[in-house]
C-alpha positions in Angstrom: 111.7 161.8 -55.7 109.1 164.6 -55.4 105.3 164.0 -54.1 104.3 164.4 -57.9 106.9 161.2 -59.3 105.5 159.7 -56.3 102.0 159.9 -56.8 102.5 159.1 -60.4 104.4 155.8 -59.4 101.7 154.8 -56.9 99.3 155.2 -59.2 100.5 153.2 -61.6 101.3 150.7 -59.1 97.7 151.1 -58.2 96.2 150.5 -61.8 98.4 147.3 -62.3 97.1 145.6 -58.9 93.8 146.2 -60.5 94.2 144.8 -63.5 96.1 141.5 -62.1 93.1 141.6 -59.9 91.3 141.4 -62.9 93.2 138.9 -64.8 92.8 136.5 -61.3 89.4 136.9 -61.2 88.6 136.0 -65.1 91.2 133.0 -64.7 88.7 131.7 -61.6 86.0 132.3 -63.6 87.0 130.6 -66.5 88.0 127.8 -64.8 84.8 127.6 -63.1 82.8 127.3 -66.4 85.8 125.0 -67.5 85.2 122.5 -64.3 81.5 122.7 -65.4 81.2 121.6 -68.8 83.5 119.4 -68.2 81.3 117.7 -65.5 78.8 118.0 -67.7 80.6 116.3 -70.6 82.1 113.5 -69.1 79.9 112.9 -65.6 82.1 110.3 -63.6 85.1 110.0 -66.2 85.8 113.3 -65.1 88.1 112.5 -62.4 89.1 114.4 -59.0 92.6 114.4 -60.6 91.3 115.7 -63.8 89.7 118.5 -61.5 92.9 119.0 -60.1 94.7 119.6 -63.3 92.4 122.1 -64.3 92.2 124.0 -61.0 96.1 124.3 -61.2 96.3 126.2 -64.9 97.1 129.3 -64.3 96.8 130.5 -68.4 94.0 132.1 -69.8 94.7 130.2 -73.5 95.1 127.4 -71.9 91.7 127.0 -70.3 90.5 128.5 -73.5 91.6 125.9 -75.7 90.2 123.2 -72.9 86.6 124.9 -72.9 86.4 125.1 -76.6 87.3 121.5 -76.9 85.0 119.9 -75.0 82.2 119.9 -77.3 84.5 118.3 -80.2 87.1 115.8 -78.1 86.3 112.3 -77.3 88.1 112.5 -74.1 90.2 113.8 -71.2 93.3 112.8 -73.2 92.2 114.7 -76.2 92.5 118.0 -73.9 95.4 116.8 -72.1 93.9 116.9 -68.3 93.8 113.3 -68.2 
């Protein structure tokens, strides 16, 4: 492999590490506001094994479908962390 292919490949390899950087980083922020509403939404109910589920998704839809939830569900169950 010449020092061109090789640049080429480490950039590349460069870009993706940035990017899954990125994807860790919106994950943990997601989950963040996640944790947060649903403090706010269900004060004491919410559970440090509740807080445990959440803080072990690892998929952005997931979390998603969990923050957009928690205005309309009635519990934990409802989003499936309890």
């Amino acid at each position: 492999m010449g020092l061109a292919e090789r640049v080429m490949e480490w950039t590349r390899e460069w870009k993706e590490e940035g990017r899954q950087e990125e994807r860790e980083k919106g994950l943990e922020n997601l989950r963040d506001v996640v944790l947060s509403l649903l403090e706010q939404r269900f004060g004491p109910a919410f559970s440090t094994d509740a807080r445990r589920r959440v803080l072990a998704i690892q998929n952005l839809d997931e979390l998603n479908k969990i923050a957009k939830g928690v205005l309309r569900t009635q519990s934990l169950r409802e989003l499936g962390i309890e």
